[in-house]
C-alpha positions as CSV (number, residue, x, y, z in Angstrom):
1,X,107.4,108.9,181.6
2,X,106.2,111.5,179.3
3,X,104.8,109.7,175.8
4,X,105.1,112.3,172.4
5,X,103.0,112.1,169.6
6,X,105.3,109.1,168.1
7,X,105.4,107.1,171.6
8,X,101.4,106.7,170.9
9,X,101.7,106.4,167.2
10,X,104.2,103.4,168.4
11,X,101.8,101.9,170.9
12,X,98.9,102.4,168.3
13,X,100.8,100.0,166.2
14,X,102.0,98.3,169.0
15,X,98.3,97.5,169.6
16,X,97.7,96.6,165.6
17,X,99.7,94.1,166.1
18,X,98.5,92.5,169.6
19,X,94.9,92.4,167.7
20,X,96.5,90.2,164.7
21,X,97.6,87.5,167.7
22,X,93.5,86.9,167.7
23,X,93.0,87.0,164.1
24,X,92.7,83.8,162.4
25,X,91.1,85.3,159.4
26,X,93.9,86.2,156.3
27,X,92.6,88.9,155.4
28,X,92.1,90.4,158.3
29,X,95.4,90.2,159.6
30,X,96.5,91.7,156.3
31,X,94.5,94.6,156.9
32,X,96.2,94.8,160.0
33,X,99.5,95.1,158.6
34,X,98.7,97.5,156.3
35,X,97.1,100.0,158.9
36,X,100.3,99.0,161.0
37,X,102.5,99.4,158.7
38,X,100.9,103.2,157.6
39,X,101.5,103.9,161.4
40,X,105.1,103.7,161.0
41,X,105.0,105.7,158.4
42,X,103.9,108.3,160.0
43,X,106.1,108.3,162.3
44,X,108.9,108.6,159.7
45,X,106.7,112.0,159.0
46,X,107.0,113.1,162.4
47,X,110.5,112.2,162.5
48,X,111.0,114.3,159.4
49,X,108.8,117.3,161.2
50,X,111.3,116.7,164.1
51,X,114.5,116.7,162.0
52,X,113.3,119.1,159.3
53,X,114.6,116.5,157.0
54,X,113.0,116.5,153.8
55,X,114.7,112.6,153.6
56,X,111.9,111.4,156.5
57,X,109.3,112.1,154.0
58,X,110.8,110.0,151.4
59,X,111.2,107.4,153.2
60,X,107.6,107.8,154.6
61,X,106.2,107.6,151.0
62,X,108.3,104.6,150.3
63,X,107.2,102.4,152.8
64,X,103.8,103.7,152.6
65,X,104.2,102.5,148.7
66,X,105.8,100.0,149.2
67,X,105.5,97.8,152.5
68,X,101.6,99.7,153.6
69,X,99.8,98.6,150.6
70,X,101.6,96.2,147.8
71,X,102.7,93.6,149.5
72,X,99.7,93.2,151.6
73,X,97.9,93.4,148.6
74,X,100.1,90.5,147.0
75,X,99.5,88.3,150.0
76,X,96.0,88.6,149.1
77,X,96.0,87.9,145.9
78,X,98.4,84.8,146.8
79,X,96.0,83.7,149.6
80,X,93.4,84.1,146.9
81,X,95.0,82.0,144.3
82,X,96.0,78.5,146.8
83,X,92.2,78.8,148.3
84,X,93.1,79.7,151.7
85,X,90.4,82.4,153.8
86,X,91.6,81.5,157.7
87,X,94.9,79.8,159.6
88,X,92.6,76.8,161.4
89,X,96.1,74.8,162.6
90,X,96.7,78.0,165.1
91,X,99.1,76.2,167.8
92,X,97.4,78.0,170.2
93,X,93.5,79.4,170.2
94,X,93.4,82.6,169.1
95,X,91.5,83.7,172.8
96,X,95.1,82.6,174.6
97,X,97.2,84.2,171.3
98,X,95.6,87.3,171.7
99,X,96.6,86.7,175.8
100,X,100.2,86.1,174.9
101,X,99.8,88.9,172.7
102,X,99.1,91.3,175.6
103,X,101.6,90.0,177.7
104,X,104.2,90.6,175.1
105,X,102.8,94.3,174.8
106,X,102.8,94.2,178.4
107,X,106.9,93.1,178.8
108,X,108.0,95.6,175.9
109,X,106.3,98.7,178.1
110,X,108.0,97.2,181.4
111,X,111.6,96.5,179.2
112,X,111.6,99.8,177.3
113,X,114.4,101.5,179.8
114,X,116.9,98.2,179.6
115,X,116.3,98.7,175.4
116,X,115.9,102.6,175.1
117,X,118.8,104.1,172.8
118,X,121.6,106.3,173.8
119,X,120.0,109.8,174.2
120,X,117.1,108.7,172.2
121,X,113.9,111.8,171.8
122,X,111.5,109.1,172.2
123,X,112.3,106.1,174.7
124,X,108.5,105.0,175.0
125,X,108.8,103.8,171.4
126,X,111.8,101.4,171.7
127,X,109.7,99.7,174.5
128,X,106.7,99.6,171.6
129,X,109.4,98.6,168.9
130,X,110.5,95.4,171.1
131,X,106.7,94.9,171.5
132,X,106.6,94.3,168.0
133,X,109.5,91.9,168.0
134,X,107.6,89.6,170.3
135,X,104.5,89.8,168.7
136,X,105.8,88.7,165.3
137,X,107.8,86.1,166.7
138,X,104.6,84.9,168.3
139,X,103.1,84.7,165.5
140,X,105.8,82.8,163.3
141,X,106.2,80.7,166.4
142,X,102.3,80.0,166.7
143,X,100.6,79.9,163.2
144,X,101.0,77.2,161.0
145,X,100.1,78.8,157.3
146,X,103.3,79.6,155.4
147,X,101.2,82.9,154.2
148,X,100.6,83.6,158.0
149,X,104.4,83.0,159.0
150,X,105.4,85.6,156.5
151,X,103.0,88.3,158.4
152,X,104.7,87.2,161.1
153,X,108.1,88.1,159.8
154,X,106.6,91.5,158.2
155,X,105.5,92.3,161.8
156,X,108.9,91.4,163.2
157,X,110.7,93.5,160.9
158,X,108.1,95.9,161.6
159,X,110.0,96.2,165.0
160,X,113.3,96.4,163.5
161,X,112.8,99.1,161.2
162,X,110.8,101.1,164.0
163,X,113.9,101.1,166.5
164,X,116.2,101.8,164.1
165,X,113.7,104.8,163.4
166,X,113.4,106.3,166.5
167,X,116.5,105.2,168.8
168,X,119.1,106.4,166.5
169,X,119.8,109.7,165.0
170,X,119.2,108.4,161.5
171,X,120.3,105.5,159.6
172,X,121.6,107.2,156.1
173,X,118.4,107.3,153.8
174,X,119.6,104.7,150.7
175,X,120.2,102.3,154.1
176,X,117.0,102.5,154.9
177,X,114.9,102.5,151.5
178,X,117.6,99.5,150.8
179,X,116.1,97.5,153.5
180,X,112.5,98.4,152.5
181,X,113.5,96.9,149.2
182,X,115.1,93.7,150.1
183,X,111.7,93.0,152.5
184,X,109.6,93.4,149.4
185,X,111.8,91.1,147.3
186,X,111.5,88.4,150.1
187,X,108.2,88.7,150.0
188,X,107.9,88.3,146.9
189,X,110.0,85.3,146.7
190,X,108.1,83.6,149.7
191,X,104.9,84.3,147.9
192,X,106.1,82.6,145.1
193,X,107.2,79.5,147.1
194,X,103.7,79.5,148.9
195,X,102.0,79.4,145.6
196,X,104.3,76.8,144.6
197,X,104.2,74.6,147.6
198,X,100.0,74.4,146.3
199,X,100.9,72.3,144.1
200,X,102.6,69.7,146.7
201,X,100.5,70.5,149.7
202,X,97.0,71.2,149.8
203,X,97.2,73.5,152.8
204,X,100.5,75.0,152.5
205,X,100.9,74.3,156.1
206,X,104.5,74.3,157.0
207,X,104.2,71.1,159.1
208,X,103.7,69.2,156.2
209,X,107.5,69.8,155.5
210,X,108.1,67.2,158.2
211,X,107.1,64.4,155.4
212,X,110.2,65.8,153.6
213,X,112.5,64.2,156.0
214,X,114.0,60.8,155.4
């Protein structure tokens, strides 16, 4: 299977994210989703060089903007503000995360022709994009942080907007930047609720919920 520039672009990201399953540290894993998130970028740039369709750059730029350095900077400064540096209540070690983590890049490679897109250009990246489903459900399903749940998500979505990039012949543009948009207002809204659940629990971590019950 021949793999164009975006296929390894894909997998680079792909990668990105498999390192994040090992991370423990916030920050780092928020550096990851930055440089991951920059990575699908440009592929929106190559997509645009593909198409020559000035709207790819756009839409390059806005995620760039928008997804590659705000809201990872806003997690930061949230993280910052409760007084939280690592996720310690990992359900699993970060050694056998970043194991799982593989595996999951290993199953989108060997699932990418039951997933690829109708006469897509680039069927190595649908394989990369379902990668990144797995790997941010992995880490929603494995982290207990609130703050780290919601890089989960962001690396999830990730996955959605980088099928939708490359397996179709273009979502219109205002589609796209309209999902851009409604991520960073989520965002926003869950960093407001971590910052808020401070006050109530010391950790923010989500299993403290369970006392809610009754």
């Amino acid at each position: 299977m021949h793999l164009s520039d975006i296929d390894l672009l894909t997998a680079a990201a792909a990668i990105v994210g498999v390192w994040m399953c090992g991370v423990t540290r916030i920050e780092g894993m928020l550096w990851g989703l930055a440089v991951q998130t920059s990575l699908l970028g440009l592929v929106a740039v190559f997509r645009g060089m593909e198409f020559h369709a000035p709207a790819y750059y756009v839409l390059a730029a806005v995620v760039i903007a928008i997804k590659a350095i705000p809201i990872p900077y806003f997690l930061s400064w949230i993280a910052g503000r409760v007084g939280i540096q690592r996720d310690r209540g990992t359900v699993l070690a970060p050694h056998i995360a970043l194991l799982v983590g593989c595996a999951a890049l290993a199953a989108g490679y060997f699932l990418t022709r039951r997933v690829v897109g109708l006469d897509a250009d680039h069927p190595g990246a649908a394989g990369m994009a379902l990668a990144h489903l797995f790997v941010g459900m992995l880490l929603m399903l494995t982290r207990r942080l609130a703050i780290t749940q919601v890089i989960g998500f962001l690396v999830l979505e990730n996955g959605i907007f980088l099928y939708a990039l490359t397996q179709t012949h273009g979502m219109p543009l205002m589609v796209e930047m309209g999902v851009v948009l409604d991520v960073m207002v989520g965002v926003m809204v869950a960093g407001l609720v971590i910052f808020r659940m401070k006050g109530s629990f010391e950790h923010i971590d989500v299993t403290a919920l369970r006392g809610l019950r009754g």
